[in-house]
Every structure is written in C-alpha cells, then in structure tokens.
Backbone as numpy.savetxt, mean C-alpha at the origin, in Angstrom:
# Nx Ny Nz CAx CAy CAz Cx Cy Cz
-0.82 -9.28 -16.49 -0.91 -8.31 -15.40 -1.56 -7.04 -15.92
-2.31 -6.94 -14.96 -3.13 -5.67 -15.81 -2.46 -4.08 -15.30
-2.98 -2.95 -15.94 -2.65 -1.95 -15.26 -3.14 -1.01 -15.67
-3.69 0.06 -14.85 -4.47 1.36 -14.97 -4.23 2.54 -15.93
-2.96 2.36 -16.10 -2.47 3.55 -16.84 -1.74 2.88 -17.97
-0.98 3.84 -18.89 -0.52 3.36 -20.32 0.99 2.54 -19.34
1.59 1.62 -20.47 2.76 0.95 -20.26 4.14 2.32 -19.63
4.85 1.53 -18.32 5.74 2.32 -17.64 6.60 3.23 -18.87
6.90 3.94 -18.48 8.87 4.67 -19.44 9.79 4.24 -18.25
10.76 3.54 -19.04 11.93 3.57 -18.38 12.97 4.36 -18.14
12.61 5.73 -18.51 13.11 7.15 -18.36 13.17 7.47 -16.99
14.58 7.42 -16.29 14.66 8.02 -14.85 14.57 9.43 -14.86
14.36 9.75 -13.47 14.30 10.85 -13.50 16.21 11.52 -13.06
16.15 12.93 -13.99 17.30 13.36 -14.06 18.02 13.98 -12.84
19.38 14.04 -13.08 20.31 14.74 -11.50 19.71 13.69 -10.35
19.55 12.37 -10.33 19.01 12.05 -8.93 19.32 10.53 -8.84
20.11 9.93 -7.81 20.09 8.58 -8.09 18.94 8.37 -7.34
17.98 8.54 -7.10 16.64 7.49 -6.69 16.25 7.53 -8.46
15.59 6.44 -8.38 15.33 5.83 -9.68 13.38 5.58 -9.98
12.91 5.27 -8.82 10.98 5.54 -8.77 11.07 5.58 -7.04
9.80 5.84 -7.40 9.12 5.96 -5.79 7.49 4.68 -5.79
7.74 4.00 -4.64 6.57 3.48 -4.71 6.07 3.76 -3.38
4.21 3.30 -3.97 3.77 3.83 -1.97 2.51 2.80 -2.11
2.45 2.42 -1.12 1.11 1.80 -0.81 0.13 2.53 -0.79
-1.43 1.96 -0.55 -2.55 2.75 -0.56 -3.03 2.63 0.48
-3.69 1.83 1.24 -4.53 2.06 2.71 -3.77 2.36 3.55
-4.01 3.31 4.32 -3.14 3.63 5.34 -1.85 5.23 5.19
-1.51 4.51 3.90 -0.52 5.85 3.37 -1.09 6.28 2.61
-1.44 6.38 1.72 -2.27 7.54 0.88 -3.51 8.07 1.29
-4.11 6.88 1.73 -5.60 7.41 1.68 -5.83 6.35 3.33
-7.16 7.63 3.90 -7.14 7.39 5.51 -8.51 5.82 5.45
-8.00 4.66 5.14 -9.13 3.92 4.94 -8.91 2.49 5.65
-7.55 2.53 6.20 -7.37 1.68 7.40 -8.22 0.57 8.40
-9.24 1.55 8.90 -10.08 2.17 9.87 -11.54 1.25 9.10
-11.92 1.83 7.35 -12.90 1.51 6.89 -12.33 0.11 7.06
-11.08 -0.78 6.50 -10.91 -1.72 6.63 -11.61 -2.97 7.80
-11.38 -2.36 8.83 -11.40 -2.99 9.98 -13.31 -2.69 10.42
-13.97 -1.83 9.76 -15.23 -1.31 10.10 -16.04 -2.42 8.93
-15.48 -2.61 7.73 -15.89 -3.82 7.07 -16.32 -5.20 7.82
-14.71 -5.45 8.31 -14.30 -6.79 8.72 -15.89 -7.38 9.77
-15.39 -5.89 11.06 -16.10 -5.89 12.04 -17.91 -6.54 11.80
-18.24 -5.57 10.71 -19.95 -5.57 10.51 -20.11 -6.77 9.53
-19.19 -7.43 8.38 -19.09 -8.81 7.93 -19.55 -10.02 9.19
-18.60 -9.92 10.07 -18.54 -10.81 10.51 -19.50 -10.64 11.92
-19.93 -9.38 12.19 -21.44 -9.36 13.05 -22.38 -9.92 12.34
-22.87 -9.84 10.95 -23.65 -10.63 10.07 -23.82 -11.84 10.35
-22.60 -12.32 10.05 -22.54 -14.03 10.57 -22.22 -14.65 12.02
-23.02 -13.35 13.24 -23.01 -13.76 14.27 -21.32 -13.81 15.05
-20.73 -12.79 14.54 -19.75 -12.92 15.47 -19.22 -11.49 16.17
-18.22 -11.68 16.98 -18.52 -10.23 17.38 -16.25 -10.36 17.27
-15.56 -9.38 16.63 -13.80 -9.50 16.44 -13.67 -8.62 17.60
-12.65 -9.04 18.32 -11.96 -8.56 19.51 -11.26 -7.24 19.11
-11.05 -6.30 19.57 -10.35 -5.04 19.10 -8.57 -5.21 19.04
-8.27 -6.38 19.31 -6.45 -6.59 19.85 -6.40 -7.24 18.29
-7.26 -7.96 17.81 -7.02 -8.56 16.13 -6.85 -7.16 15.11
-7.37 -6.13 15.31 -7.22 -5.39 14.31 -5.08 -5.00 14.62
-4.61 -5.10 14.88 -3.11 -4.85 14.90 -2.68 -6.32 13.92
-3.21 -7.28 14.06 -2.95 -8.88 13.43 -3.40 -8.21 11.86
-4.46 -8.11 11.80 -4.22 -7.80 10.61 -4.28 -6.84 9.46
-3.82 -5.81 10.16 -3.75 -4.82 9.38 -2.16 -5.10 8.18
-2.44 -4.50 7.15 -1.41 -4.26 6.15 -1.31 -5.22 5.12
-2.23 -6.40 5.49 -1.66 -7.48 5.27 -2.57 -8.20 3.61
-2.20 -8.78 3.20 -3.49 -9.48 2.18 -4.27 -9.99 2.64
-5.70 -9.85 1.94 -6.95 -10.15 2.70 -6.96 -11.67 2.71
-6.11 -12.48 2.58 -6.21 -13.95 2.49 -5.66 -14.31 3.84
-4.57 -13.99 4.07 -4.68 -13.89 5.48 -5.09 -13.16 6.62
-5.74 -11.94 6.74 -6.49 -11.50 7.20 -7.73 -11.74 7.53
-8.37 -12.16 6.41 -9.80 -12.58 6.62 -9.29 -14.63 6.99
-8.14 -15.05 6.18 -8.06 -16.25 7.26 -8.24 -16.39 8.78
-6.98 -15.45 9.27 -7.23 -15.43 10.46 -8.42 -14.92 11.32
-9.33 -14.52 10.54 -10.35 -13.92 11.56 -11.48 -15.29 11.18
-11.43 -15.92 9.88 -12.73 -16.92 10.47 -12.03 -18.29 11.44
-10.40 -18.02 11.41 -9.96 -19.42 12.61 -10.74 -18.81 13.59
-9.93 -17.35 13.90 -10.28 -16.88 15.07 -11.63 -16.78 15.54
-12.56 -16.93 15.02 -13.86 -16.84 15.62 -15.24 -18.14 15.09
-14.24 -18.72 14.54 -14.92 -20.34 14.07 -16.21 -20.20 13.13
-15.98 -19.11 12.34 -17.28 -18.47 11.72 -17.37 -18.92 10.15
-18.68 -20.08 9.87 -18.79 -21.20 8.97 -18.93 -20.12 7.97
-17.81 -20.52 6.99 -17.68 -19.59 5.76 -16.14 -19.86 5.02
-16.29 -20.00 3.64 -14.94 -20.05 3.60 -14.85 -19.12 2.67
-13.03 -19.09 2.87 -12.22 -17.97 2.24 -12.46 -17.10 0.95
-13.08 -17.78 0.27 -13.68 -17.31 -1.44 -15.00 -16.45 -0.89
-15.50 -16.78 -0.42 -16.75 -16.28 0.55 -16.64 -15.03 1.38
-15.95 -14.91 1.91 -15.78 -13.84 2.96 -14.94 -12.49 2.29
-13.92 -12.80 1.29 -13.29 -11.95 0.44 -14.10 -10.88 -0.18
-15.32 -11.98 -0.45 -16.50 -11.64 -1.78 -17.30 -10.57 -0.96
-17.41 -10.91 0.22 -18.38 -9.86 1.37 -17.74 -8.96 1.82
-16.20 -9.25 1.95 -15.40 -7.97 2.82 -14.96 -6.78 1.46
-14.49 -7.15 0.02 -14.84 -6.58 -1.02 -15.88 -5.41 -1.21
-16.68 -6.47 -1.15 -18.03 -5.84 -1.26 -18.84 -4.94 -0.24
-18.31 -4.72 1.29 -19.12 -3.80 1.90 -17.90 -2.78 1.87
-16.45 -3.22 1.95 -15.47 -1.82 1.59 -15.71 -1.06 0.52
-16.00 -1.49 -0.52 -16.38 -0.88 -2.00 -17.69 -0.05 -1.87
-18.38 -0.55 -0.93 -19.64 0.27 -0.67 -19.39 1.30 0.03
-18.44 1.30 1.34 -17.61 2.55 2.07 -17.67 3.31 1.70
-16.55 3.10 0.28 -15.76 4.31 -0.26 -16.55 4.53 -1.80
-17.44 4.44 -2.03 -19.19 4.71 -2.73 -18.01 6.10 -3.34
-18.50 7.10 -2.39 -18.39 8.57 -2.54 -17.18 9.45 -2.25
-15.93 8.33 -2.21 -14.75 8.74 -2.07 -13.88 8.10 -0.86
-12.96 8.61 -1.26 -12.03 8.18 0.21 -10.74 9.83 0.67
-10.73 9.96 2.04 -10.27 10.29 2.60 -8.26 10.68 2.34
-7.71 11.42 1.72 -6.16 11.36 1.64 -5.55 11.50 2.96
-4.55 10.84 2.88 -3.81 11.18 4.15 -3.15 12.47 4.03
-3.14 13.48 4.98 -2.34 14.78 4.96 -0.76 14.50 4.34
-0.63 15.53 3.04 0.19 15.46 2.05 0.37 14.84 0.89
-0.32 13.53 0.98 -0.65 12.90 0.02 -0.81 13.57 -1.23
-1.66 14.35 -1.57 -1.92 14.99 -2.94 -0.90 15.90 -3.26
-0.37 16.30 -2.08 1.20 17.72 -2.56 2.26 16.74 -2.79
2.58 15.33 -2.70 3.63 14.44 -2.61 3.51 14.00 -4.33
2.33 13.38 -4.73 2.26 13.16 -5.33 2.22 13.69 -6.45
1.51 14.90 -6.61 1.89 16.32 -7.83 3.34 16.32 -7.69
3.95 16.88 -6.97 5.27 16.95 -7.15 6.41 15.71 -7.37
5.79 14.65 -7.32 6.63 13.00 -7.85 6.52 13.41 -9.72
4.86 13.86 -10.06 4.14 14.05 -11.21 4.99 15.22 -11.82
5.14 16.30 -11.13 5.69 17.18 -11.63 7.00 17.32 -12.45
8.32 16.21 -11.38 9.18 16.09 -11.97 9.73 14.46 -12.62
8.45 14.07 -13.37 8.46 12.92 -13.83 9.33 11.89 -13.13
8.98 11.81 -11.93 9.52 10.48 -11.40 8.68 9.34 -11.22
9.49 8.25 -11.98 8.32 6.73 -11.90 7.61 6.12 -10.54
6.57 6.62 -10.75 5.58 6.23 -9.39 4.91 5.03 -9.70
4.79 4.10 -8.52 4.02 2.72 -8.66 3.18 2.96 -7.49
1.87 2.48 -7.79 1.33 1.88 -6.58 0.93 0.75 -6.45
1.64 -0.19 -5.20 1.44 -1.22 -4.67 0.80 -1.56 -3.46
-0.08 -2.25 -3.82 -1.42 -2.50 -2.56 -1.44 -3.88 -2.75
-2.06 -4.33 -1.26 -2.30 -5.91 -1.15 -3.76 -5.82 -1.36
-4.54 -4.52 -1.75 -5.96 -4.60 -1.76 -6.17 -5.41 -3.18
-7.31 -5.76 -3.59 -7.92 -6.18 -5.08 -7.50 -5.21 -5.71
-7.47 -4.87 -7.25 -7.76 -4.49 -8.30 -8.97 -4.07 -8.37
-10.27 -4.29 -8.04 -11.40 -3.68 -8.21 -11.48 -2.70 -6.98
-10.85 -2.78 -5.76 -10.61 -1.83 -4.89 -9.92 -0.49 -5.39
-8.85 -0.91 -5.92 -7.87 -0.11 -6.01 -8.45 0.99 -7.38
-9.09 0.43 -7.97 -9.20 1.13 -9.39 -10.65 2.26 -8.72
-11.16 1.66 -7.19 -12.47 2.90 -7.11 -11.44 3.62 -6.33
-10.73 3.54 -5.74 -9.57 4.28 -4.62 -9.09 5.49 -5.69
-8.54 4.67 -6.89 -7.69 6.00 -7.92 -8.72 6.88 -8.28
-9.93 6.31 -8.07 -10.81 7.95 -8.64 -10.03 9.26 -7.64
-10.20 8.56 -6.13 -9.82 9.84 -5.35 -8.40 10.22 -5.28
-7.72 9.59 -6.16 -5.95 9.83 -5.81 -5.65 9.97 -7.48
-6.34 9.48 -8.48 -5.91 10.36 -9.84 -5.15 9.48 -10.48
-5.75 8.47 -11.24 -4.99 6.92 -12.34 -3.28 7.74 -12.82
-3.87 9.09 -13.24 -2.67 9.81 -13.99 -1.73 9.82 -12.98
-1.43 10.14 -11.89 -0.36 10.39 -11.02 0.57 9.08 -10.88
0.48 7.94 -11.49 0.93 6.97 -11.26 1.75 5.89 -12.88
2.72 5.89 -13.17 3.16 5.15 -14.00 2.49 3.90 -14.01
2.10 3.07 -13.05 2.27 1.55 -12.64 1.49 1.68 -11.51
0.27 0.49 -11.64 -0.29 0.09 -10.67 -0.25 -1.30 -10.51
-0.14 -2.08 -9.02 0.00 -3.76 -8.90 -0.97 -3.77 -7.41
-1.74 -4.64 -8.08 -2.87 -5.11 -7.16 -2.75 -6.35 -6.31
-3.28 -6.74 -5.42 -2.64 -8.09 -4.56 -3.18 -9.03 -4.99
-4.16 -9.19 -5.79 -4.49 -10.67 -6.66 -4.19 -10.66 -7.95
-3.42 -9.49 -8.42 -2.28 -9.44 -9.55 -0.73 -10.43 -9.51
-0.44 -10.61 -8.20 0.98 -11.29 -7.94 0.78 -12.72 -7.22
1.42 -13.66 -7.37 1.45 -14.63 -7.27 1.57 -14.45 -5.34
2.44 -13.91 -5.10 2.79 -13.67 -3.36 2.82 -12.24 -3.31
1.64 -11.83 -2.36 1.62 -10.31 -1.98 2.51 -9.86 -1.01
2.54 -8.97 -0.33 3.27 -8.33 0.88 2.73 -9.40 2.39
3.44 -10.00 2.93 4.84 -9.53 3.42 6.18 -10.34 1.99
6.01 -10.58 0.77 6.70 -11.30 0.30 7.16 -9.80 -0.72
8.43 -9.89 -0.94 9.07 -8.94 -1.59 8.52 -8.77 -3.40
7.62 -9.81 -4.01 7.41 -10.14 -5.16 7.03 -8.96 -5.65
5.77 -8.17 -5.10 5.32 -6.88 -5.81 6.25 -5.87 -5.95
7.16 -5.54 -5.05 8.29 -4.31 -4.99 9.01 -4.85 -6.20
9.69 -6.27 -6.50 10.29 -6.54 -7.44 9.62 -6.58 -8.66
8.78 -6.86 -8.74 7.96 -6.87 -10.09 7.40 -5.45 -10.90
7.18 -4.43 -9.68 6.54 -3.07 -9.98 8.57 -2.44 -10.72
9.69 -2.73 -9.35 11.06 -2.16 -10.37 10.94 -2.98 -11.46
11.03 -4.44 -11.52 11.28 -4.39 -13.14 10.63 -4.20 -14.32
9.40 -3.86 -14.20 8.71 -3.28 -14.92 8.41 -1.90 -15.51
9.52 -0.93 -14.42 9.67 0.03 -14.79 11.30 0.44 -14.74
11.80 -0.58 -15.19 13.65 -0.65 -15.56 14.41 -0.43 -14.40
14.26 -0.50 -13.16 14.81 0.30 -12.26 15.34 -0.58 -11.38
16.52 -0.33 -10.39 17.20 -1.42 -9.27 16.30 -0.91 -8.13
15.87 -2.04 -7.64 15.17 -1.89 -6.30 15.75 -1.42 -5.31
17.33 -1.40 -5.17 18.10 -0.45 -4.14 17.85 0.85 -4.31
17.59 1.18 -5.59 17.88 2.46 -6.16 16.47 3.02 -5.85
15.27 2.46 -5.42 13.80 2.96 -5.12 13.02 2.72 -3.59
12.76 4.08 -3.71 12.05 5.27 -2.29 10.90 3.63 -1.92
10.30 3.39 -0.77 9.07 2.79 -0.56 8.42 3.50 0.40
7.29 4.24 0.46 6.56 4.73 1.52 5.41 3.71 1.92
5.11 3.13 3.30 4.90 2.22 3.83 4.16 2.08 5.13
2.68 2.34 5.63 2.36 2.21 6.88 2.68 1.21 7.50
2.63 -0.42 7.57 2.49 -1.15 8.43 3.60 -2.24 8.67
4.03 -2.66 9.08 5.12 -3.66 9.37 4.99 -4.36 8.00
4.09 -4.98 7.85 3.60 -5.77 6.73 4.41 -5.50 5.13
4.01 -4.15 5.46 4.45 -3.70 3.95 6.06 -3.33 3.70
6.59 -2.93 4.64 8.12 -2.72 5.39 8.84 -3.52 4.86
8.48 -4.88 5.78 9.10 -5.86 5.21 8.86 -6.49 4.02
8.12 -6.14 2.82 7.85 -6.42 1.57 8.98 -5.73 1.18
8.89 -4.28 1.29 9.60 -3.26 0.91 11.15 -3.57 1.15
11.66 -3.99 2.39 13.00 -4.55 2.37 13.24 -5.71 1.89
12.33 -6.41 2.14 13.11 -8.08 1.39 13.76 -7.64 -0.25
13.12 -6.61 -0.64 13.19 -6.50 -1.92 14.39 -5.78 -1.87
14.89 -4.83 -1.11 16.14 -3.89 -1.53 16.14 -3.04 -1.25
14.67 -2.39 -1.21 13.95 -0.76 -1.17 14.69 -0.28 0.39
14.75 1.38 -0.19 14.70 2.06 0.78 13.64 2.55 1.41
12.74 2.44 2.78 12.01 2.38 3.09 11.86 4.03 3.99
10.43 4.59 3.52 9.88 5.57 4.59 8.93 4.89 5.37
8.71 4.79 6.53 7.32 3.92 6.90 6.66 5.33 7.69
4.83 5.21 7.58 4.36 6.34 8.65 3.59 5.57 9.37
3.83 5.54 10.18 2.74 4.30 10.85 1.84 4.51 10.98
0.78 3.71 11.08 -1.26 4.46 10.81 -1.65 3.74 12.19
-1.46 1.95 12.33 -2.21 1.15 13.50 -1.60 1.63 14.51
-0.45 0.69 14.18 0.86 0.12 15.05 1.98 0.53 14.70
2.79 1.12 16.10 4.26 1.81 15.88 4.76 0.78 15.53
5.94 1.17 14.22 7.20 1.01 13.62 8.12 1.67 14.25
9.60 0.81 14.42 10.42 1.32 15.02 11.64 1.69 13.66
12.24 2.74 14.04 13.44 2.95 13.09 14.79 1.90 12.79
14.98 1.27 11.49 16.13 0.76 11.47 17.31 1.13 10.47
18.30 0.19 10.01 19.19 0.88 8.94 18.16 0.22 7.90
18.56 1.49 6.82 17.79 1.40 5.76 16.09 2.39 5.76
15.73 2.55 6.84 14.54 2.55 6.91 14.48 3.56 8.25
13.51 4.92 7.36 12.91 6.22 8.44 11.95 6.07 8.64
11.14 6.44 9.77 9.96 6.76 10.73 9.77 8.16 10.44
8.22 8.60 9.79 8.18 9.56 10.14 6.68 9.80 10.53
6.44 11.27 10.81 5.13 11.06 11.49 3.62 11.58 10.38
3.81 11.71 9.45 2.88 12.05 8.22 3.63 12.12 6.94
2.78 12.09 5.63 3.44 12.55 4.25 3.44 14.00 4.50
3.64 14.77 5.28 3.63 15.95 5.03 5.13 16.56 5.14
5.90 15.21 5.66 7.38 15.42 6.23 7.62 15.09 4.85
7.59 14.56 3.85 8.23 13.71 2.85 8.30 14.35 1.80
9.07 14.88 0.77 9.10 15.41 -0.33 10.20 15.09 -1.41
10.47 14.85 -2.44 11.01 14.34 -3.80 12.54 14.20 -2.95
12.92 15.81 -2.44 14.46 15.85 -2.32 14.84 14.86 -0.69
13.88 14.92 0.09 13.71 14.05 1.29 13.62 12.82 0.82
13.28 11.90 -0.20 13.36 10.60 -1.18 14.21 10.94 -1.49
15.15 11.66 -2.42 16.37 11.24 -2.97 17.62 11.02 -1.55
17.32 11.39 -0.71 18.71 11.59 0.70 18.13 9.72 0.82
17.56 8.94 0.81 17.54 7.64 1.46 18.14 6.95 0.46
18.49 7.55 -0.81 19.33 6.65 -1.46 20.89 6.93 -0.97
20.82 8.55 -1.41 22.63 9.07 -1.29 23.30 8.91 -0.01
22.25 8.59 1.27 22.38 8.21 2.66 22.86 9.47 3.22
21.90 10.23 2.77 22.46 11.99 3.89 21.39 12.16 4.87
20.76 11.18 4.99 19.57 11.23 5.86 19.96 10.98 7.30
C-alpha cells in the first residue's frame, strides 16, 4: 500500500478522546464533484452518447468501477471497463491541470487538525494518480495517511478503507471523526464504526444517530469533532 507522506505516528492527540479525523476528497475538500460528472459527460459524448442528468445522483461518491459501470449498461456504449477508467482518469486529470477548487473551510479545518497534531487520513474512492495531483492543492503535509480506491481491495460503500486507514494509524474506529459528502461514503464511514459529519454536495443526506448534517466545513472545527465522540453534540 502505498502512501504520500512518511509512515503514520500512533501518537493520539492529547486531552481528547477522538483519536484521528478522516475526510474524503471530491466533494468535501475540494469543489470537483461537478468536474467529475463534466468528465463522465464529454467521455461518453466522444463515444456518441449523450448521460441523462438524473444518473449524476447514481453515481456520485462512488468508485469509478461502478460508476463508470453503470453508465456504459446505461447507455450501451461499446467499451469496456479498463477502457473507460483510462479516459475518465485521463480527461479529470486534465481538469484539474492548474488546480482544484477547496471547499469553504477546508484549508482553516485542516491547519488546525495540523496544528494540534491530530492523525488525519485521507480517504478517496478516486485513483492514486488523482489523488496525488489533488494534494498539490490541499498540501501532502497536512495529512498523516493517504488511501486511494485502487489501493483497497473493496472501496466505499464497503467499510474496508475507514478500517484499514484506523489501523494503520493505531486507532479504534469508534473513536474517529469521518467527514463525508455523499451517501456513498456515509455508509463506508459507518459500517466501519466512525462517527460521521456528512456535508452534502449532490444529494441531501438526512440526519441519523451517530451521524450530523451540516451545511459547509466552515461549521466544523477540532472541538466540534471531539463532541461526536463524547456525544455532547
């Protein structure tokens, strides 16, 4: 398993039972959602097809294996899966050429995770070659641990990455924050244990136990993560 930065510390952070924070990348960190679906769209105009606007809710959040599955069932478009990855890769990577977009708070969330050494992961169902042009604009350093979606055997919606990013950085998955746009990732984030923030980017999320709604990272800060463990939230 590879990873961007030097090997985790299993050093929690002090006075606090949250134990790391993890967050996804499209959607919650960085505003690239949108590029996602602007890929998909002009891929698959190439090969003569034209995606209905009601599919982008199908597959947002999700790993591009099923995502880009469902869009060549859905539109019967001769190409297979190794193929279309390689093109949807490749015109997103061209997107974000010259950067990508943070979501409001993002960079004040993350200095201050940095500030008071708390173990940050980022977990994405994007590639590894995505993710590593993404950290130019979000900063390799701000992050203990990075896990890519063709790094894990089962990406999100399967709990494997949340579990694999805690044990790799010593920590109980009850005991760790998940910030989370899309249903998709939610339920990664709970199968595993996590306490969940979700902000929704596509499609509303509804509030449950375990798990807050809020309406930007700009609501979210270290001591607002530690209340979803101690449950003063």
């Amino acid at each position: 398993m590879t990873s961007t930065v030097p090997a985790p510390s299993t050093r929690m952070a002090e006075g606090s039972a949250l134990q790391a924070v993890f967050l996804d990348m499209d959607g919650t960190l960085v505003d690239t959602e949108g590029f996602w679906w602007d890929a998909e769209v002009a891929v698959f105009a190439d090969l003569g097809h034209v995606l209905d606007e009601s599919w982008r809710d199908v597959v947002v959040g999700g790993p591009m294996t099923r995502s880009a599955g469902y869009l060549i069932e859905a539109t019967g478009a001769d190409i297979t899966l190794p193929e279309i990855t390689v093109l949807l890769n490749d015109r997103f990577e061209a997107r974000i050429g010259h950067g990508v977009p943070l979501m409001p708070g993002a960079a004040r969330l993350l200095a201050e995770l940095a500030a008071h050494s708390m173990p940050t992961a980022l977990v994405s169902a994007s590639h590894r070659r995505i993710i590593d042009r993404v950290l130019e604009s979000l900063g390799p350093d701000k992050f203990t641990l990075t896990v890519a979606g063709d790094e894990v055997a089962r990406t999100k919606p399967h709990p494997d990455p949340y579990l694999h990013v805690a044990m790799r950085l010593g920590a109980d998955p009850t005991q760790c924050a998940v910030i989370e746009d899309t249903a998709t990732g939610v339920a990664a984030a709970e199968a595993a244990g996590c306490r969940v923030v979700a902000v929704p980017s596509v499609a509303p999320i509804a509030p449950a136990r375990g798990r807050v709604v809020v309406g930007s990272l700009e609501e979210v800060d270290l001591a607002f993560l530690s209340t979803l463990i101690t449950g003063m939230y």
